[in-house]
C-alpha positions in Angstrom: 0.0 0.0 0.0 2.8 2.4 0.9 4.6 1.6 -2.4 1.3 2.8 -4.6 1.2 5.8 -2.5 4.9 6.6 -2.8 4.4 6.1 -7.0 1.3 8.3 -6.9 3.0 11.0 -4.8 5.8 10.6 -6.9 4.1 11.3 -10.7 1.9 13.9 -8.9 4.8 15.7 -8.5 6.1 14.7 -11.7 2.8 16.3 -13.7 3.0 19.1 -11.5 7.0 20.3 -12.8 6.2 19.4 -15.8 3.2 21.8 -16.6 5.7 24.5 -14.4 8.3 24.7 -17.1 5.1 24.2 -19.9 4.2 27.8 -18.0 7.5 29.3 -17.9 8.6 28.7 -21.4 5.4 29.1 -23.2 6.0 31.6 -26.2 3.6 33.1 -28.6 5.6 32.7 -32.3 4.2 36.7 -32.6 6.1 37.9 -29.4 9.8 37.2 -31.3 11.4 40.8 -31.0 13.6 40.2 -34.6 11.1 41.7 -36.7 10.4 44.8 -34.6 7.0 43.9 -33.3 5.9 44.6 -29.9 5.6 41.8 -27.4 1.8 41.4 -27.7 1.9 40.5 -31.2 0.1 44.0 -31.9 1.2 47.5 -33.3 -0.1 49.7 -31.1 -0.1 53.9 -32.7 -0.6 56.1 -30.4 -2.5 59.3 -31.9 -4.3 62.5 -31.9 -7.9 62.0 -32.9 -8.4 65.3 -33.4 -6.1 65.5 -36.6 -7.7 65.7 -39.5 -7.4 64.4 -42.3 -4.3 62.4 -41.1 -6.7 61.0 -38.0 -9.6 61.8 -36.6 -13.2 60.5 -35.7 -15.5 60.2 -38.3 -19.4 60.7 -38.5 -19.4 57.5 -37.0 -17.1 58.1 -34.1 -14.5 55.7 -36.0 -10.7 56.7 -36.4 -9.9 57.2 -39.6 -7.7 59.3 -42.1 -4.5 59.4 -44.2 -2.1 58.0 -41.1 -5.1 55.5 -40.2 -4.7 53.9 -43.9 -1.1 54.0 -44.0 -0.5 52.5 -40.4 -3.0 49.7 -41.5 -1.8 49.2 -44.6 1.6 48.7 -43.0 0.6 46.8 -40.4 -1.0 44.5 -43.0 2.5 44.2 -44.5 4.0 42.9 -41.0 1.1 40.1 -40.8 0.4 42.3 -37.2 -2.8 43.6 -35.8 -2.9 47.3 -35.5 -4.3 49.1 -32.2 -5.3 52.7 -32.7 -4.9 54.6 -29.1 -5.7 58.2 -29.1 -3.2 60.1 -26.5 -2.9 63.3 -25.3 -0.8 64.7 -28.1 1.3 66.9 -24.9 2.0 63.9 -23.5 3.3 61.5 -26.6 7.0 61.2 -25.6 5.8 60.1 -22.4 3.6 57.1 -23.8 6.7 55.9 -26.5 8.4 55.9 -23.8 6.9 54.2 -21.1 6.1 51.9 -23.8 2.6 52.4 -23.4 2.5 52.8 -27.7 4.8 51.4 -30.1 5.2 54.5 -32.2 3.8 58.1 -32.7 1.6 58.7 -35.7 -0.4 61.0 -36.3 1.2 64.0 -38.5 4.0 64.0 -36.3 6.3 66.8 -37.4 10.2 66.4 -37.4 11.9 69.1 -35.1 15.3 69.0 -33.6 14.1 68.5 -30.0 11.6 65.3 -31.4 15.1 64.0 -33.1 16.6 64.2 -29.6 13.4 62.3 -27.7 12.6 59.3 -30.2 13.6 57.8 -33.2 12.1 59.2 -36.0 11.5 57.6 -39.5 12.4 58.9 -42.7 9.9 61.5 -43.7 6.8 60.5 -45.9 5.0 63.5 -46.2 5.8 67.3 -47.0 4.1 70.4 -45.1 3.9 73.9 -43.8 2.7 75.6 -40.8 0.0 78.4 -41.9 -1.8 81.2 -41.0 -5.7 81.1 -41.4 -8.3 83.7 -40.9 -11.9 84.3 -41.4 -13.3 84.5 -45.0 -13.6 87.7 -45.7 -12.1 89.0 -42.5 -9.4 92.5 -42.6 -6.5 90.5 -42.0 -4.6 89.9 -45.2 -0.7 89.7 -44.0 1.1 88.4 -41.4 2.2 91.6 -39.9 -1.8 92.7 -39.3 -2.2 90.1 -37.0 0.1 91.7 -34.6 -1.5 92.6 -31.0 -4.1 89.7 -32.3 -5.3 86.8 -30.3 -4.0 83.9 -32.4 -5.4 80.1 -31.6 -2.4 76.9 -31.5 -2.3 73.9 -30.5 -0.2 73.2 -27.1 2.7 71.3 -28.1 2.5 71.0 -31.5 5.1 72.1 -34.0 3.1 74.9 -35.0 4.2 76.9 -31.4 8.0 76.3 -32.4 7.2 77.8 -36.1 5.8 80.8 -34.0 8.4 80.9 -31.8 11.0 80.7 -34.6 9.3 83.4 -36.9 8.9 85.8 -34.0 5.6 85.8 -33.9 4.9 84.5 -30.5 6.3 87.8 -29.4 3.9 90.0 -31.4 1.0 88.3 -30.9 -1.4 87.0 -28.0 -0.9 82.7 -28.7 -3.9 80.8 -27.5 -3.2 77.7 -26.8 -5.7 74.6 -27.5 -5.4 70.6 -26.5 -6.3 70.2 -30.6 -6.6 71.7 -33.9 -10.6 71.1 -33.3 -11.0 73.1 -30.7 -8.7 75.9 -32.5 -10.2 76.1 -35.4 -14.2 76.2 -33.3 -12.5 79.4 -31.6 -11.5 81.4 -35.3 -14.8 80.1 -36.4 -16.9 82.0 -33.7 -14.6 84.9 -33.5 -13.0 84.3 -30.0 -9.4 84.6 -32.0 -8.5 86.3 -35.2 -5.9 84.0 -36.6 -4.8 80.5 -36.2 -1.4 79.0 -37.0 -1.5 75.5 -37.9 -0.8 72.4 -40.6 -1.1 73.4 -44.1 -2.9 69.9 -44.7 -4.7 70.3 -41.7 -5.6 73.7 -42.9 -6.8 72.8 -46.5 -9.0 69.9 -45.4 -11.3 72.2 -43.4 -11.7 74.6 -46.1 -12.6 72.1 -48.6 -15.1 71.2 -45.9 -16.2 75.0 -44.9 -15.4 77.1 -48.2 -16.8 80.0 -46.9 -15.7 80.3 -43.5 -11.7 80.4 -43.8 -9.0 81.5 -46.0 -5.1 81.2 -46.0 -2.7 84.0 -45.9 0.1 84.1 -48.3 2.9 83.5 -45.7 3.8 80.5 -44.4 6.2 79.7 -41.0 8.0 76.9 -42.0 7.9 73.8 -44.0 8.2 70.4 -42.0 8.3 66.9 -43.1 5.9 64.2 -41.5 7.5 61.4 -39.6 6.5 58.0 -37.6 8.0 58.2 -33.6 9.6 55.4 -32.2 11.3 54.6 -28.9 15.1 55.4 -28.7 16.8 52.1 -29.8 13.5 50.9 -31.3 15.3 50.2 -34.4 14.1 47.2 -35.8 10.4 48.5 -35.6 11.3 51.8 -37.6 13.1 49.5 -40.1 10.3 47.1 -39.9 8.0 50.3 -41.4 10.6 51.8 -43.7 10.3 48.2 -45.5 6.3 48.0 -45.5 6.5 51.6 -47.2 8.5 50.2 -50.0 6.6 47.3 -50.5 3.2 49.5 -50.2 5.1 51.4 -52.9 5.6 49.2 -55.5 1.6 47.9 -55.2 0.5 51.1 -55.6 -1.4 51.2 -52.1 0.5 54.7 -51.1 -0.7 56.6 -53.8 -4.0 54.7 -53.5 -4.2 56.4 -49.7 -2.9 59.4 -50.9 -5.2 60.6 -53.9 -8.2 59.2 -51.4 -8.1 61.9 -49.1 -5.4 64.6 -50.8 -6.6 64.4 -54.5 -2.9 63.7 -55.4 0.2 61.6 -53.8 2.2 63.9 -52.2 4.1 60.6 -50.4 7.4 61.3 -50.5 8.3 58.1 -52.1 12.0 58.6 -53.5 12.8 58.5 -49.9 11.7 54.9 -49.2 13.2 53.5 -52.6 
């Protein structure tokens, strides 16, 4: 009797170490690190939903846009699922890199302090930061806007273009958690000017042609980059190569004439 109990106790134990290293070295073929992907097997783009037409919510509260598209598209290309998070676009360094996202995307514009907190991919798209008014309004230049209350979004690249220019010194700067809420403000009159994305810009005056207007300066031209975590190099490689291949099957400029009317994908630099 004691011998059965002995062999009992003994493959008991047995069953028990063996489903403890079953636990311990279990390993989804999706969490491998070589190919860039994140450890949950997802690609997870932290973004401003308030962005258009790069992303923002739709008439049906979905997330789409020009980044929305590409990121899928790309992460079509990497056989991973993509999970769109919107973030608070003052707070996007912090999310890469508490690794809460695996990349920035969103119209993310390269500046030298961005180049110094992540790892930026080539650029893909080309833009300026603008100055918009009311249709109609008396403000034709730049310089007329001085003493003006002008709206911004709060850590965007659009408050360094002000700062660089000057103008943050001659004018009253506003600043908004999105473009939304900046252009609602120049809209009902609260401001007289807002500096912002010329793509950003141009989509809301196909949408309201008689509400806004551009002025003829510009701040600065900026290029369009995806965010990555310092040393996140595999990832940003990972991306560069889905570009190229979304290159040749003509899925970029698909994207791009969709919502621009033309492709304006910088594509020589992903060749």
């Amino acid at each position: 009797m004691k011998k059965i109990l002995a062999a009992a106790l003994a493959a008991m134990m047995m069953a028990a170490m063996l489903v403890g290293c079953s636990a311990g070295s279990s390993q989804n073929p999706g969490d491998s690190q070589d190919s860039g992907s994140s450890a949950s097997g997802k690609f997870v783009v932290g973004l401003d939903d308030q962005f258009p037409p790069m992303g923002f919510r739709d008439d049906n509260n979905d997330i789409a846009g020009f980044d929305i598209d590409l990121a899928k598209a790309v992460g079509e290309k990497m056989g991973m699922e993509v999970e769109l998070k919107p973030i608070d676009w003052d707070s996007k360094e912090l999310e890469l890199e508490a690794g809460n996202v695996d990349c920035v995307w969103n119209g993310l514009s390269v500046t030298p302090q961005r180049e110094k907190d992540m790892l930026l991919s080539e650029p893909y798209l080309a833009n300026d930061q603008v100055i918009l008014v009311k249709k109609g309004s008396e403000f034709k230049t730049k310089a007329s806007l001085d003493g003006k209350k002008i709206a911004v979004q709060k850590a965007s690249s659009a408050v360094d273009a002000m700062d660089k220019d000057g103008m943050s010194d001659r004018v009253e700067k506003v600043e908004f958690a999105d473009n939304v809420s900046v252009l609602n403000e120049l809209e009902i009159g609260r401001v007289e000017g807002a500096v912002l994305d010329e793509v950003v810009a141009r989509y809301y005056m196909t949408k309201k042609p008689d509400t806004f207007e551009l002025l003829d300066e510009t701040l600065a031209e900026e290029f369009y980059a995806v965010g990555f975590k310092k040393g996140n190099n595999d990832l940003k490689n990972a991306v560069e190569k889905a570009f190229g291949e979304l290159i040749k099957d003509g899925k970029v400029a698909e994207i791009s004439q969709k919502w621009f009317g033309e492709n304006r994908f910088l594509e020589e630099n992903f060749k």
